[in-house]
N, C-alpha and C positions, 0 to 999 in steps of 0.2 A: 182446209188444213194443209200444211205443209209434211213432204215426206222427211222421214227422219226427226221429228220436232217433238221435243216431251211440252205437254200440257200439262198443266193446273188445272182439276176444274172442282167445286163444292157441292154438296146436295144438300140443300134447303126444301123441309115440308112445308107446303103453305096448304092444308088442311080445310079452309074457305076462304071466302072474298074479304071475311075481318081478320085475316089471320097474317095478315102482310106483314106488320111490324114485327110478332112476336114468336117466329117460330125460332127455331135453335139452327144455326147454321155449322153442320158439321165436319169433321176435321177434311182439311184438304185431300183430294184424289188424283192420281197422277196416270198418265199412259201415255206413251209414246208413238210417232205412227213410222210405220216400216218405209226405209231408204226405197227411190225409184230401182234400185241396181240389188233389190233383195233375192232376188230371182234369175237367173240365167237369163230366161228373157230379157229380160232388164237392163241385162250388163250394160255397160259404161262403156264407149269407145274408148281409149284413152290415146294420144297421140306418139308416135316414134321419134322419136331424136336423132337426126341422121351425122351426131358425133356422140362421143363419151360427154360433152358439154350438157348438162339436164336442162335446157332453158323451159320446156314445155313437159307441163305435169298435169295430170289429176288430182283432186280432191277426193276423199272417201271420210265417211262415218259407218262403225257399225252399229250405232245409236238408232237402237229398236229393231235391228235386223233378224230374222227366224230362221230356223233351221231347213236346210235343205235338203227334199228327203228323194231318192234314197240316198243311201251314205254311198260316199263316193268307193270306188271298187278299184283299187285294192284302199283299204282304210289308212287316211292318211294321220300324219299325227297331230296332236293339238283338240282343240277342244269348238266343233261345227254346229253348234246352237244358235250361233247368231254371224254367218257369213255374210259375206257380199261379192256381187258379181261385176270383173272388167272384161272386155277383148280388146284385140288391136290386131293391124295386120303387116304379117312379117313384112322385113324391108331387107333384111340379110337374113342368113342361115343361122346366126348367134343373134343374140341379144340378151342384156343387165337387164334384169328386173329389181328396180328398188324399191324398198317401203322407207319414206323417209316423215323426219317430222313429226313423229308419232307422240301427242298425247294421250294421255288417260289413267287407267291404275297398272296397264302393261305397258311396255314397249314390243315385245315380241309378239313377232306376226308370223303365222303359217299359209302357205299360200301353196293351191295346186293349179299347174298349168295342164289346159285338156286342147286338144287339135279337134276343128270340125265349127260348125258355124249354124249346125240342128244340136238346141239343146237335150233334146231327145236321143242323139246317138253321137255323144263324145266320147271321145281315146283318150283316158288319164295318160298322162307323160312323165307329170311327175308331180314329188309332194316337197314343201323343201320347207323348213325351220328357221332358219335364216332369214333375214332381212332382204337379205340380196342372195338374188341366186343365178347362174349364167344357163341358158333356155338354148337347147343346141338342136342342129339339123331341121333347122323350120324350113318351111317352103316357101320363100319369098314370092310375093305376088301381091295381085289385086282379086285375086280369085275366089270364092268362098273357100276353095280347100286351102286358102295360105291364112285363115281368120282363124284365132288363136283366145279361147276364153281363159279367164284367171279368175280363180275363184280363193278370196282371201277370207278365214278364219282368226279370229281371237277369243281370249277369255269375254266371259257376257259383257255385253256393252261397255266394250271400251270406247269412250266419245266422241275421239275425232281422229282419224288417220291421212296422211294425206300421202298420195300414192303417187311419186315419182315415176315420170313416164318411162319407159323401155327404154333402153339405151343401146345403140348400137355399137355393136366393136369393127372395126375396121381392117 
């Protein structure tokens, strides 16, 4: 099965070996399987743009995503029952983060950025409501301390987001 992929499936009693043709096939059953990037672990690299030009992006769904527990500290706003997780690693000390493209029953995305690269002991930096939000004082590098999680929250299953890669200001 594919991650993130809602299924169909039916249950049919077949009762004995003569009962093939005539049992009752009951109404459809539906579940979803949870995105690879449902988990911190998980996260998503996603690529830097070394202009304001977005040529290089990610893709994201939060299509069957679960709750991440514990709740993030200090509680941020929005609604974290079915988040998903990105990183990337700084290239400048700023950087646009944008959520673009966004189908589903919302547009509005909340998104927190955490510093650290053990999902075990990440720095909340911040929580932001906004689409876009500008990410400041990072620590450019290639280093684990300059890798950078994002972890993006919506209302339950919104279907498909597609997440505009970091954008550098100059």
């Amino acid at each position: 099965m594919q991650a993130g992929t809602a299924y169909i499936y039916y249950v049919r009693a077949i009762c004995s070996p003569t009962d093939v043709g005539t049992s009752t096939i009951l109404n459809p059953k539906t579940f979803t399987t949870k995105p690879e990037n449902d988990d911190c672990a998980g996260a998503f690299m996603v690529p830097v743009n070394p202009t304001r030009d977005c040529v290089e992006s990610a893709n994201g769904s939060t299509l069957g995503a679960t709750r991440t527990l514990p709740n993030t500290s200090p509680v941020c706003q929005g609604n974290s029952d079915d988040d998903v997780w990105y990183k990337f690693v700084a290239t400048s000390a700023i950087h646009i983060i944008t959520f673009s493209e966004i189908t589903g029953s919302t547009t509005d995305i909340n998104h927190t950025l955490y510093s650290g690269a053990d999902c075990n002991s990440l720095t909340q930096l911040y929580c932001s409501n906004p689409n876009i939000s500008v990410a400041n004082n990072l620590v450019p590098g290639k280093l684990t301390s300059s890798e950078y999680i994002l972890m993006e929250a919506t209302p339950r299953n919104l279907p498909t987001i597609r997440f505009v890669s970091l954008r550098l200001i100059r």
